[in-house]
N, C-alpha and C positions, 0 to 999 in steps of 0.2 A: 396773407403776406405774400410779399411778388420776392421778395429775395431771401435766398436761403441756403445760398451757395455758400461755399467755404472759401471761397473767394469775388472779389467784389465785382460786381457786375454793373455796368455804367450806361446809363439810359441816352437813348438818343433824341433828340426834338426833331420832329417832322411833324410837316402843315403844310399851309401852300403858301408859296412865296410870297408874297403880299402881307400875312401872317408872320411868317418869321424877319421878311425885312422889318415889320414894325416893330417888332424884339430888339432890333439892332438900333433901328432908327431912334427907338426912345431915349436911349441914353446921348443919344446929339444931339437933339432937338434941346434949345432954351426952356421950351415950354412942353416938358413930358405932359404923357397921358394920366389923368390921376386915375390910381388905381381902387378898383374894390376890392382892397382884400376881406376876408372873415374878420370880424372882431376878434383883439386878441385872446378871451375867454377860450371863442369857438376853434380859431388856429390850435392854442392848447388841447384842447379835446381832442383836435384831429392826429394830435402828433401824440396823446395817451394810445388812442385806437392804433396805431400803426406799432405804436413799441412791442405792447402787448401782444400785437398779431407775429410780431416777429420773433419775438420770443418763442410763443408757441410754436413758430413752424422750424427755429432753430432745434429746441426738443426734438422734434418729430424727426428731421433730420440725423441727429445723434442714434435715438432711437431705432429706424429703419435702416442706416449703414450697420449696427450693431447686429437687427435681427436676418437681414440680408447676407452678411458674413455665413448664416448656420445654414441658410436655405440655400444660397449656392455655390458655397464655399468662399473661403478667404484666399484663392486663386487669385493675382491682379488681373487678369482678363476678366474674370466673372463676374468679382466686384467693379469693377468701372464701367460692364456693362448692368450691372444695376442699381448702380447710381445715376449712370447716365437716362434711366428712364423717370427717375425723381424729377433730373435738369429738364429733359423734356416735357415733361409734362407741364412742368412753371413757363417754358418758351412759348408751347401750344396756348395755355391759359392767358398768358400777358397780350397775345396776339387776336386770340379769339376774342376772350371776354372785354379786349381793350377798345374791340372797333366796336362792341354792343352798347357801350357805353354811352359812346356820345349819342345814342339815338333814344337814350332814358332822359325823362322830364327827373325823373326822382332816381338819382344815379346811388344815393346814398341806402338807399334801400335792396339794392343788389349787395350794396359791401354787406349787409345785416345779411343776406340767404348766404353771402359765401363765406362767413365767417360760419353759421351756421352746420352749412356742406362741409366745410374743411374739418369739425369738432367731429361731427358725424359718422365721415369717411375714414379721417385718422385713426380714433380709436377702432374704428373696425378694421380696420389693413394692420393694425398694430396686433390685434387678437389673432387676427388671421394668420397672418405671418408666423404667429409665435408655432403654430400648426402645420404651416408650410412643407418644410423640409423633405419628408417623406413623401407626400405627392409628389411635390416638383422631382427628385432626385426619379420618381418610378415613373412622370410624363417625360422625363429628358432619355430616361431608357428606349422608351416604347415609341415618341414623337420628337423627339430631338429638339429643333430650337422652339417648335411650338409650347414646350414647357415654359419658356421665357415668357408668354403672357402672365401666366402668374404671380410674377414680379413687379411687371409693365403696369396690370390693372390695380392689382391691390395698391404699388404705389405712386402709379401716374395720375388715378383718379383724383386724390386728396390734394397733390401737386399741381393742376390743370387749375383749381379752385383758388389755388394760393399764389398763381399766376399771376389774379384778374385783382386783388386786391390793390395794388398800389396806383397801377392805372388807372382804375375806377375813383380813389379816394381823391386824386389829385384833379382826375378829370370833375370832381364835385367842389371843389375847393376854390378853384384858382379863376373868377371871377372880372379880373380885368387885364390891361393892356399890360406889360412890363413885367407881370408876375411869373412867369412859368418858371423862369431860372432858377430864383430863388426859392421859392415855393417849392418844387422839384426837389431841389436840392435838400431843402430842410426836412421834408418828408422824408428823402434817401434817407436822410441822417439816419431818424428817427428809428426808421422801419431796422437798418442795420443797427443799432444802438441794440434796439431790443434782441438783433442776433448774438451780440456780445452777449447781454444776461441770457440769452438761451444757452449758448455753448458753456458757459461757466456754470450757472444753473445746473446744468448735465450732469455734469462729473462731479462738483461739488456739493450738490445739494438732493437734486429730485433721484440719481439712480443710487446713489447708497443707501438712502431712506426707507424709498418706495418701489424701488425697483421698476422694470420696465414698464409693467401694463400700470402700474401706481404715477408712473411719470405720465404716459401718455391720457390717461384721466386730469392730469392736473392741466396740462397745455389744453386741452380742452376746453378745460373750466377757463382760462385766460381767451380763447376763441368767442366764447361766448359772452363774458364781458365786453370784448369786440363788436359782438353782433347787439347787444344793448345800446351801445356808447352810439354803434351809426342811427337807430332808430332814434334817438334823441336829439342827436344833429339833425337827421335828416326834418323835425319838424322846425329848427329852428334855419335851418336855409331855403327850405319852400318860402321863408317870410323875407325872404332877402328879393331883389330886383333882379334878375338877370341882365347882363350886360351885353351877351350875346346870343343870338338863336341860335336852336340847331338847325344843323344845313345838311344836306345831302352829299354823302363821301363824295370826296375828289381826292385823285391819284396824288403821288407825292411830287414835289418839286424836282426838278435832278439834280438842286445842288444839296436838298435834304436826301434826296437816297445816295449820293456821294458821302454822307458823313453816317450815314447808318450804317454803309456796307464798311469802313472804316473803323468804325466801331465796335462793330461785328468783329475783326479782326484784332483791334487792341484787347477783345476780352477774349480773344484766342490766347491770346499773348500771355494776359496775365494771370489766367490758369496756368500759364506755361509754366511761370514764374512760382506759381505756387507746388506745383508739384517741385522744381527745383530745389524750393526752401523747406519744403517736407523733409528730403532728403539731404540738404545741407546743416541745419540747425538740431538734428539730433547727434550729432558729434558733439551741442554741447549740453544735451538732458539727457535722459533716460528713457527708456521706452513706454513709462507709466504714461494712465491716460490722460493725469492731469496737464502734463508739459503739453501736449496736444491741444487741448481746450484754451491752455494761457495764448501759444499760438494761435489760436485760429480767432483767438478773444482781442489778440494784440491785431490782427491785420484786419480785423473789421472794424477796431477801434482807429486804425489809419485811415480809412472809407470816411466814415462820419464824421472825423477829424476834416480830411481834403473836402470835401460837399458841405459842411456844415461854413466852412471860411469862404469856401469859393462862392456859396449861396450867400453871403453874406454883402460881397461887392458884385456881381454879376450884372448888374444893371449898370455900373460905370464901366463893363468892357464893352469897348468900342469893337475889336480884332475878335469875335470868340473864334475863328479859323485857325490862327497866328497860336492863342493863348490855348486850346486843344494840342495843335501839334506841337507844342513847349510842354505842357504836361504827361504826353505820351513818352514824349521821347528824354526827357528828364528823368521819367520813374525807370526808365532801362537804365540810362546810363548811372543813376546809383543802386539800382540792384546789383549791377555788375561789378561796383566798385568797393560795395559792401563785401563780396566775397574775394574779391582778388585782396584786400586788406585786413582779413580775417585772419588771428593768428593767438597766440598763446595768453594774449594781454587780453583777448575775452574772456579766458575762463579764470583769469586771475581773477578782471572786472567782478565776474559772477560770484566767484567766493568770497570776495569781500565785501559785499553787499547783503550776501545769503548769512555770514557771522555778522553784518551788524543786523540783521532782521532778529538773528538766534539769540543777541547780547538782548537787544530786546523785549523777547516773548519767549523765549526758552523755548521753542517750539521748532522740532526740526521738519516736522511736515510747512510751517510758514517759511521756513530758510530754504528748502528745496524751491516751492513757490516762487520766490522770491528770485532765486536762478536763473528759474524758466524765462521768469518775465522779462529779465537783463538781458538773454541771449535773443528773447523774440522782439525787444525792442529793436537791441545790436544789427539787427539781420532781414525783420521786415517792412518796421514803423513808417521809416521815412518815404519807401516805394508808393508804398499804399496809399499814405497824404495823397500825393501827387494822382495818382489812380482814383480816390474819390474824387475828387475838384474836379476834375475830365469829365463827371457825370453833368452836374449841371453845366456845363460849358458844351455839352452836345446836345444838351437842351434847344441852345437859344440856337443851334444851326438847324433842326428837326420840327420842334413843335410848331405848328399854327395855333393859333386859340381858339378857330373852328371845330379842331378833331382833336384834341387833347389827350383822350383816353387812346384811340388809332396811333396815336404815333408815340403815345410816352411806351404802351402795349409792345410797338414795332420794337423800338430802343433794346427794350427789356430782354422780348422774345431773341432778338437778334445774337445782344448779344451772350443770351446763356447758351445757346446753338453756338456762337464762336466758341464760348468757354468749354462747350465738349469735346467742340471738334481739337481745342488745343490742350488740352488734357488728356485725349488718346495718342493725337499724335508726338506730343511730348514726352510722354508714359511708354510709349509702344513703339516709337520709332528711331526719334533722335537721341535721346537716353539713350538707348542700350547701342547706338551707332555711333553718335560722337561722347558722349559721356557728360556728368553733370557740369562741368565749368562751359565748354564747348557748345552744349547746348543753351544758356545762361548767354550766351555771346552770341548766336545764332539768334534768339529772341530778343536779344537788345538790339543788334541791329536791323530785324524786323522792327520794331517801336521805333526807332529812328527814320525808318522809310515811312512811316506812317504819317511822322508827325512833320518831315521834312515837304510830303506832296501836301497834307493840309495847310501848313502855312504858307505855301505859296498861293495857296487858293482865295487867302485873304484877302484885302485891298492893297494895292500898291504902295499907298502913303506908306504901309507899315513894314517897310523892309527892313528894319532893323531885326524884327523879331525872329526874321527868315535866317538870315546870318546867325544869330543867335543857336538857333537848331541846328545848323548845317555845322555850326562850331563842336555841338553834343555829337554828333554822327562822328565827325573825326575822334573826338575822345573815345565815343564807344568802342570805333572799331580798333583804334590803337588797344586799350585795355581788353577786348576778346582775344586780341596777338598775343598783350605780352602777359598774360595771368595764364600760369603754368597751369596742363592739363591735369596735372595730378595733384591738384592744390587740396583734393578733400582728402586723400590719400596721406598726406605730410600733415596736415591737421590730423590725422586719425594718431600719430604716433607722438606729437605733440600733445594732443591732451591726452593719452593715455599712459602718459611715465613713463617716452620711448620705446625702447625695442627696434628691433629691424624689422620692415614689411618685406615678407614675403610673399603674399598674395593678395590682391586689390580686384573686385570686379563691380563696374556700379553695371545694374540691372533693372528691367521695369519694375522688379521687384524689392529693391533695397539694395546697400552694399553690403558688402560681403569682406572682410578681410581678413589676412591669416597674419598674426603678428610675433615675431621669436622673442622671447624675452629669459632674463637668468635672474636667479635668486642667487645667495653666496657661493652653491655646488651644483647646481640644477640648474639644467636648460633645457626649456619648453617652448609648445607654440601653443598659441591660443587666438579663439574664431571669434570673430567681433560681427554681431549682423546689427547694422542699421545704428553704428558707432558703439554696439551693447555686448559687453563680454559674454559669450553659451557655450562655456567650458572649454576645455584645451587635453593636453595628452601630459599634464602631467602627473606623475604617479597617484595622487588621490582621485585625478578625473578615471586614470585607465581603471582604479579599483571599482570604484561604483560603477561605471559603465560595465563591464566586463558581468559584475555583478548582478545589473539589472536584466541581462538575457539570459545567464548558465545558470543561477540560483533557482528560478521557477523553474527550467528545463529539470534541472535537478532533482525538486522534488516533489513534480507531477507523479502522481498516482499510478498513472497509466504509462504509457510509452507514446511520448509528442512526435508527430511527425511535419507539422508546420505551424508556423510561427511570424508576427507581422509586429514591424518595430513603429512606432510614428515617432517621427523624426529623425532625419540620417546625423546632423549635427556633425561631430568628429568622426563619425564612421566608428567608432568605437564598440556602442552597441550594436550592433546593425553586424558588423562584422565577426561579431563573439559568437552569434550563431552559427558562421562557416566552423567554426571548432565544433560543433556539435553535428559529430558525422550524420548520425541518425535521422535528422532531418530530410524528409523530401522537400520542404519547399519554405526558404526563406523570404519574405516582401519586406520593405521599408517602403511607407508615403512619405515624400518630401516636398515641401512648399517650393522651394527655391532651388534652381539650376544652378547656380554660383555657389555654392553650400556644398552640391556633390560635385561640382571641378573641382573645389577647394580637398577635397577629401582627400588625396594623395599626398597631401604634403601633412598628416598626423602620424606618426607614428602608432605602433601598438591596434592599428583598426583592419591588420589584414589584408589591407587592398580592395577596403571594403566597395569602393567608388566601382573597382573595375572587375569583382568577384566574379565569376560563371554562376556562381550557387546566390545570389541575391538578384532578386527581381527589386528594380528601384522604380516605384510608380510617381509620377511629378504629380501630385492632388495634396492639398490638405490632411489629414488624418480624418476628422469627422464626418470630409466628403467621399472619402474611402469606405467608410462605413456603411456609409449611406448609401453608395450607387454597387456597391460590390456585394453580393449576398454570400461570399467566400465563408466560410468558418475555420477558425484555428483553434490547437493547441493550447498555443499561447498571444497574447496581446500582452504589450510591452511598452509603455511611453518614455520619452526623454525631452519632454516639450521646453520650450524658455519655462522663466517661473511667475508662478500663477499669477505676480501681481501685472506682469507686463501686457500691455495695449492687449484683448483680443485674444491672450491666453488663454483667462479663463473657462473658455469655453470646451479646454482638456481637461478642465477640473472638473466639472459640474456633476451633480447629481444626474439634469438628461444625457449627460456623453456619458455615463456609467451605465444606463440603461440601455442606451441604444449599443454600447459594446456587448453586453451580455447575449444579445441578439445574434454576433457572431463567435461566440466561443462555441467550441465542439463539448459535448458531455466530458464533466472532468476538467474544462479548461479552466485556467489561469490567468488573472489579469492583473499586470501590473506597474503600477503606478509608481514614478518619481516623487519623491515628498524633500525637498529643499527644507532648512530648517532657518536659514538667518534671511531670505528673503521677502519671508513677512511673520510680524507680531504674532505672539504665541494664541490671541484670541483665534486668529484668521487662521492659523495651522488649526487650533480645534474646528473650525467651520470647514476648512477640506477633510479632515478625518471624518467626518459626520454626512459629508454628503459620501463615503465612498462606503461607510456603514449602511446609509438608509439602502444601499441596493445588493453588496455582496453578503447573504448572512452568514458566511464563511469568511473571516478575513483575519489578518497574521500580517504582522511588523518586524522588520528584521534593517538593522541596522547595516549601511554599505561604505561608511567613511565617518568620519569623524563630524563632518557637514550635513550628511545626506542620511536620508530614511529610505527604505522601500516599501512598500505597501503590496502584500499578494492576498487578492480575492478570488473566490469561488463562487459558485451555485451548489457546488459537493462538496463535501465534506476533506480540509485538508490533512491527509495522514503524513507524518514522518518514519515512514518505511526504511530503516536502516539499512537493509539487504540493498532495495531498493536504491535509492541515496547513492552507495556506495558501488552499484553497475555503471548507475548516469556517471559518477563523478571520475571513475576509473578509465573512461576514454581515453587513449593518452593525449590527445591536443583540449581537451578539455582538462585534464589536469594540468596539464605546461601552462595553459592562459593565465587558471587562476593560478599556479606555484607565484607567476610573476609578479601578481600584486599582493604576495600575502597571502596566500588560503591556500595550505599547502594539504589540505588533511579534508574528507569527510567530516570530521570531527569539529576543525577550525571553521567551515562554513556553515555547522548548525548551531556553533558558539555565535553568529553575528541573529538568533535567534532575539527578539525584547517580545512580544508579547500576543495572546492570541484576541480575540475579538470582544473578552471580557477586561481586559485593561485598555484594548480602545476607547469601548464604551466609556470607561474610566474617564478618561480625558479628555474624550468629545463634549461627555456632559451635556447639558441643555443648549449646547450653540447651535447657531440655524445653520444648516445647510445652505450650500453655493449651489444655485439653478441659474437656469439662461435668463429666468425672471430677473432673479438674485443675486447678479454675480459682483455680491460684495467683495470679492476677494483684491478685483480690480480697482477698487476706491478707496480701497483702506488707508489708512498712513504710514506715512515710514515705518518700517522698524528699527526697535534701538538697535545703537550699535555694539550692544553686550547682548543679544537676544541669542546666540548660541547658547551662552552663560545660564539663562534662564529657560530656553527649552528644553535642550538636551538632558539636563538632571531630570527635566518632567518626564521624560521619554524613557529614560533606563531605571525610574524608582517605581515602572509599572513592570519588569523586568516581573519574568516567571520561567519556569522551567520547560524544553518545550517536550512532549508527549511525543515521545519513539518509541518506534514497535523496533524489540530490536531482541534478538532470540538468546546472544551472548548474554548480554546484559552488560557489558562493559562499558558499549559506548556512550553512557550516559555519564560517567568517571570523564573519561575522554574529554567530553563538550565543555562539562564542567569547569576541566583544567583551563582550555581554550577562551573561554568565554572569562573567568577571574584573569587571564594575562589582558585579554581585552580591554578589558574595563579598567584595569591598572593603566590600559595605553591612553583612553579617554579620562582618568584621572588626569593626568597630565598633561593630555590638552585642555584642561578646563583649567588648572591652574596657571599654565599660560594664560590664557584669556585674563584670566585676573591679577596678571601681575606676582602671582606665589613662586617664586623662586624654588622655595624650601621642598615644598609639594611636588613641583614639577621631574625635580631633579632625584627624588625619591621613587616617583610612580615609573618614570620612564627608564630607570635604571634597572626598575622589576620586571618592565615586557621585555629590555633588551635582553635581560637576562636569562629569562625562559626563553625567548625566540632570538636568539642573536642574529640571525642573518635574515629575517623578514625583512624582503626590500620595500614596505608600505612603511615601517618604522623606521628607518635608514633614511629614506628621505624626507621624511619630516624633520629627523633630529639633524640631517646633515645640511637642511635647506636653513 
């Protein structure tokens, strides 16, 4: 397969002039050329072979950005440059194996080797990869960018081959005079049709099932029926007539390499386009993977939509100059229009859509679906129309039908080489300089100069169509003026149930935004990254937080003297460690620069952003691991949760391993466990990967929401003496008084169970791996799912084992631990509507603790 882009890439016709005038000329002529096409049996076939192969190489794509993320982190520079070596390598291929082509008698027998080569290479750059990480991370130490071959060969190679596919197929196809446009096109179709079921495929079917190397085995097996399907064709077109010989290359036309180089540029553009709708259309999903697939499913379904209609009449356009530069400049001017008119009444749209999907099938994973697809229609469908139909219409200004395979190859290569160049420099430049609306308007009226020099290039009869475009050029540029810059910004508080924005930054890396909002006595802020709430400051965020770095400091063994957070978030955790004098050396990894500007404006986190005592390294966490041979103390996470895009990869059984690697003798590692974010199965499958590596491990409850999860390699003791040194610090005792834990006593009361009630509950679930990482494809969870974990979690409840010389303090915990649980009585019967229960249970913690400020704001919010 030649396309495999996440966005559409638009082929160009080049030939020699002679060749392409007769493209044109056919459709004026009274008396056309009659065409050979294939029978329609064999045309069928050939548009089987190309779905299939796109399919597969969509897969391989999902797959390879997936295992590329571990290898060289989920950094945006890192990942774009290795994905851009994917794009390359289909550029290299479409170009190379496109001009071999026309010099094959039997062209259809090259598709069977490179169908072949692609099954071959993929699963082994898929194996390989999975292995990667550690090389690469220890060649980038020692050779620096020469580690980047790594990336380049394992997945350029398989890509180079998936280049030459479409070139080649059409260059054996297309038979007589009048056919290239259409024929072209409907191949286009075809070939993107099958990347639709590859990206839906992905996420809904082959990585929850079979997991990574289970998926890239299966795209395989679809390559390979590939390479069958051509060996069959290929005997039943040896028996066909040739219409035209092969001839000896000849350079391009100048007015075919004036529409190539144009082209080149329009799929600059509408990568441009796409990274913008990346980042606009998740203000109205989630950050799960599926909303991602329905997107990238919906704009390849606009490609094949546009090319499959435009191939349809392509032989009665007289103008394709005219009808190019109207379609270029068309698809800007309603991209643009779609966001400047974006507003409250989509995400109505989406809900009521998603409730009748739900009235339906009772199904809330199909009504979330169901969302996705409204806001990916809403936002990308129509652009893209337009953006496919441009391919076969650059067709008839390109190809000759002497070099077929040279120039559809040129098209291809051109424009996925445009499509990186305008992907980095949209990502990396004008993003983070003019911002997402601005930049959106900066690309529309580039497409607008595109399409306004090509239609004039047309014939003169056709001036109307000229007008026409210069008419879209004024609308564009009026609508870049007056569609306000902070339009994503005002959408952020609009579909989020208001609040005041106090902090907005769009980045090559996502937005970022800080939002205040009040409950009936409380007022809080809370962090939204990439339109997605990741906690906020208030008081049940500051308890867990707080809780996930002074709890294990607490009661380590030994005496910790450094300690490493992954993820700065609210600065919350990250900052709980400056209360722990004792330490020499606090780090947080954080993804995102806009994350720690934002950090100033949370209360409760210390000044975490601007601390003297925190070292804040901008890396990923895994890539931290990886390149840093550091050992701590302690390791502490506070990642998004596990279901979201690309998480998973904090959950996993291999990031539990490779942590271990950096704990010092005696460390501690500990892990965030969300409880209503996903189905209680999927909570068992993160308990169990974190089992299969610490065989030391202990549960202690941090909120009413939230679990913690502390592993070892040694053995974990509750040294009461001990305990009660760490916790006697005085700014480590102020932290925790604030949210509740006012006592030694009250922080080994949030004690539930040691590694014999985990077991309990993990039970026979499989384990989350970088193979595996079902946690990311799961379904929704209900929306009573606290209701039904939570009791699972506290009816494993056991006493916990302290060495304690008084012996008292175990009365102490005791006491501590029954108010607690009286307080979680009553948040459960909230959840359920018990009136009776609630007002009983919570009158008993207020009772014993009356001035706990963690129970004061619940009851008083």
């Amino acid at each position: 397969m030649t396309r495999v882009t996440t966005v559409p890439a638009s082929p160009h016709i080049d030939g020699d002039e002679a060749g392409r005038q007769r493209n044109i000329n056919a459709v004026r002529s009274p008396k056309r050329p009659k065409r050979t096409m294939p029978r329609k049996s064999g045309s069928s076939a050939f548009v089987v072979l190309l779905f299939c192969s796109g399919v597969a190489a969509l897969v391989y794509q999902v797959l390879w950005i997936k295992q590329l993320s571990l290898v060289v982190g989920i950094e945006v520079y890192s990942i774009a440059i290795a994905v851009s070596a994917f794009f390359a390598g289909l550029a290299l291929g479409s170009f190379v194996i496109g001009r071999w082509a026309d010099r094959l008698e039997r062209p259809l027998l090259l598709v069977s080797a490179l169908e072949v080569g692609i099954a071959i290479f993929s699963v082994t750059a898929t194996l390989l990869l999975a292995h990667a990480a550690t090389p690469f991370a220890s060649m980038e130490t020692h050779t620096g960018a020469l580690a980047w071959l790594i990336p380049f060969v394992l997945v350029g190679m398989p890509a180079f081959l998936m280049g030459g596919t479409l070139p080649v197929v059409v260059r054996s196809c297309v038979l007589g005079d009048g056919a290239i446009a259409s024929t072209g096109g409907a191949f286009y179709a075809a070939n993107t049709a099958g990347g639709i079921a590859g990206a839906l495929l992905s996420s809904f079917v082959l990585l929850p099932s079979f997991g990574v190397r289970g998926s890239a085995f299966a795209a395989a097996t679809l390559n390979l029926v590939s390479a069958i399907m051509a060996c069959a064709l290929n005997r039943d077109v040896q028996r066909r007539p040739r219409t035209f010989p092969v001839t000896e290359q000849q350079s391009l036309p100048r007015q075919a390499r004036i529409a190539l180089g144009l082209y080149a540029l329009a799929g600059g553009i509408a990568l441009g386009y796409e990274v913008v709708w990346s980042q606009a259309i998740v203000q109205f999903l989630s950050t799960r993977s599926f909303g991602f697939s329905i997107v990238l499913a919906t704009y390849l379904a606009g490609l094949v939509v546009g090319s499959a209609l435009y191939g349809r009449f392509a032989d009665k356009v007289e103008n394709p100059w005219g009808v190019f530069g109207l379609l270029i400049s068309a698809a800007g001017l309603v991209a643009l229009l779609e966001i400047s008119f974006l507003g409250i009444w989509q995400l109505q749209v989406q809900a009521a859509i998603g409730d009748l999907v739900y009235a339906a099938t009772g199904n809330q994973f199909a009504r979330m679906c169901a969302r996705f697809f409204v806001a990916a229609i809403g936002i990308v469908f129509l652009p893209t129309i337009l953006l496919g139909a441009a391919f076969p219409a650059v067709l008839q200004l390109v190809v000759g039908k002497h070099h077929i395979g040279r120039d559809i190859g040129a098209v291809i290569a051109l424009n996925t080489v445009g499509g990186i160049a305008g992907t980095l420099l949209t990502g990396f430049l004008l993003v983070p300089k003019f911002g997402f609306v601005r930049t959106l308007g900066i690309l529309a009226i580039a497409a607008v100069s595109i399409g306004i020099f090509a239609s004039f290039r047309g014939p003169m009869v056709y001036k109307g169509i000229r007008w026409v475009v210069v008419a879209i050029g004024i609308m564009t540029i009026a609508g870049g003026i007056l569609t306000p810059a902070d339009r994503f910004a005002r959408l952020l508080t609009m579909t989020r149930g208001g609040g005041s924005l106090v902090f907005y930054e769009e980045s090559k890396g996502g937005t970022v935004a800080v939002v205040q909002e009040r409950t009936d006595a409380n007022t809080f802020r809370r962090l939204y990254i990439q339109g997605v709430s990741n906690s906020g400051d208030a008081m049940p965020s500051l308890r867990y937080m707080r809780l996930q770095a002074l709890l294990p400091l607490i009661i380590h063994r030994g005496d910790p003297r450094s300690a490493l957070v992954i993820g700065f978030g609210t600065g919350i955790t990250a900052g709980a460690l400056s209360q722990y004098s004792r330490l020499d050396q606090s780090v947080c990894a954080e993804l995102l620069p806009a994350v720690v500007h934002a950090g100033s404006l949370f209360r409760g986190n210390f000044d975490a952003s601007s601390s003297s005592r925190l070292q804040i390294r901008m890396r990923d966490g895994r890539r931290e691991l990886l390149q840093n041979a550091q050992h701590y103390d302690l390791i502490t996470l506070e990642p998004p949760p596990p279901s979201a895009a690309g998480v998973v990869n904090l959950y996993s059984r291999d990031f539990y391993k490779l942590a271990v690697t950096r704990l010092q003798p005696n460390g501690l590692f500990a892990q965030w466990l969300p409880l209503t974010t996903q189905n209680d199965y999927d909570t068992r499958s993160l308990v169990r990967s974190f089992l299969d590596v610490f065989p030391y491990a202990t549960l202690w409850t941090t909120e009413l929401h939230e679990m913690l999860l502390i592993g070892s390699l040694s053995p974990i003791e509750l040294d009461m003496n001990r305990v009660k040194e760490h916790f006697n610090q005085p700014l480590v005792s102020e932290a925790l008084k604030e949210v509740g834990i006012a006592s030694p006593a009250a922080l080994l009361a949030t004690w539930v169970t040691g590694r014999e009630g985990l077991e309990r509950y993990a039970g026979a679930a499989p384990p989350v791996t970088d193979d595996r990482p079902r946690i990311e494809y799961s379904s929704w969870p209900h929306q009573d799912e606290i209701t039904r974990v939570l009791p699972e979690f506290l009816a494993l409840q056991s006493e916990p084992l302290v060495i304690d010389g008084t012996g008292t303090s175990q009365m102490d915990i005791s006491a501590e631990r029954e108010n607690l649980m009286a307080f979680y009585a009553a948040g459960i019967a909230a959840y359920n509507g018990d009136r009776q229960t609630w007002a009983h249970s919570i009158s008993r913690a207020l009772q014993y603790d009356p001035d706990n400020p963690y129970y004061n704001w619940i009851v008083n919010r």
